[in-house]
N, C-alpha and C positions, 0 to 999 in steps of 0.2 A: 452567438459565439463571441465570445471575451478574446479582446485585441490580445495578438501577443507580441514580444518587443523582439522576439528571435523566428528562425524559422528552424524547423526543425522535423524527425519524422520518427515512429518509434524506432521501425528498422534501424534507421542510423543509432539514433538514444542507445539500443541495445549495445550496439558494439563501440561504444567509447569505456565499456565497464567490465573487466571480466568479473562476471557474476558470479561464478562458480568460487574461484579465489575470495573473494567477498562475502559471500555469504557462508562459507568454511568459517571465514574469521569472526563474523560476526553475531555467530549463530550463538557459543557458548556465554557471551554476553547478556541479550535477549533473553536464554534459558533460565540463566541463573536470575535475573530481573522477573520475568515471569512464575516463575517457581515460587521465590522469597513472596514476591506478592498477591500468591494465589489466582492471580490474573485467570480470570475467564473468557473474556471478551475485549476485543482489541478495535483501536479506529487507528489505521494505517492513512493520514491526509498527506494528499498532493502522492499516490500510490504511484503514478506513471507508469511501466510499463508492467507491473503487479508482482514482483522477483520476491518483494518482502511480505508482500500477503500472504501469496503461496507458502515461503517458508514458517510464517508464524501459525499457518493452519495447521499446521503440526502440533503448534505448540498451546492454544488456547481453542476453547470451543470454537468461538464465532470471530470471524473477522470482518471487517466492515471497511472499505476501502474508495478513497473518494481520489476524485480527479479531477479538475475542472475541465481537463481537453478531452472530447471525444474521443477523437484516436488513440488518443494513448489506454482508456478504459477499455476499446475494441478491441484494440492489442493485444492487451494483458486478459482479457474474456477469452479470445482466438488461439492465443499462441503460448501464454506462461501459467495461468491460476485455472488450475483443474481439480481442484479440493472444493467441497459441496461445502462448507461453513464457511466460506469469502462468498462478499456479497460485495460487486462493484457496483458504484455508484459513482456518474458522470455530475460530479457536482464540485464548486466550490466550497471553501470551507463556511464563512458567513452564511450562505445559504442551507448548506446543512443543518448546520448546527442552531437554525432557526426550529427547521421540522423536526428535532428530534426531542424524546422525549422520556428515553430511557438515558441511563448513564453508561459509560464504560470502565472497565478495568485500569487500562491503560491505552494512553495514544499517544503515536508515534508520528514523525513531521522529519522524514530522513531524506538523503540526499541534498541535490540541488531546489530543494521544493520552496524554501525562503532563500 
């Protein structure tokens, strides 16, 4: 488990954001970006509690979503990302992006995640 410098828990995470407002606004953004770019496959890094995975599963075939904290990929498994083309992955980025081997469409690094 990688140190972290705060403490913190999804349940709380979740409710410092209205989601729903956010992702309204954010949504025709994203669309028009993935549209223009024929985007098919998406890597959603540092995904936390999965709000934007879910929503891009709408929007491109496959989604790919990493997290370095356990709980928070639990989370978003458990409680938000219920679309069969998100595929969570409790991983850092560096470490990913060692094993991989295909390329993406587009990826996204939103929120608090830098």
């Amino acid at each position: 488990m990688k140190e972290k410098n705060f403490e913190y828990s999804p349940e709380l995470y979740v409710l410092q954001v209205n989601w729903q407002q956010r992702l309204d606004k954010e949504k025709p953004f994203f669309e028009k970006i993935i549209k223009a770019g024929n985007v098919k496959s998406l890597l959603d890094i540092g995904c936390g509690t999965g709000h934007h995975a879910q929503m891009f599963s709408a929007m491109v075939q496959a989604v790919t979503a990493i997290d370095p904290y356990r709980e928070m990929v639990d989370f978003a498994a458990a409680n938000i990302v219920k679309s069969s083309n998100v595929k969570l992955i409790n991983s850092g980025f560096g470490d990913f992006m060692e094993k991989v081997s295909a390329g993406f469409g587009m990826i996204t690094c939103l929120g608090n995640t830098l």
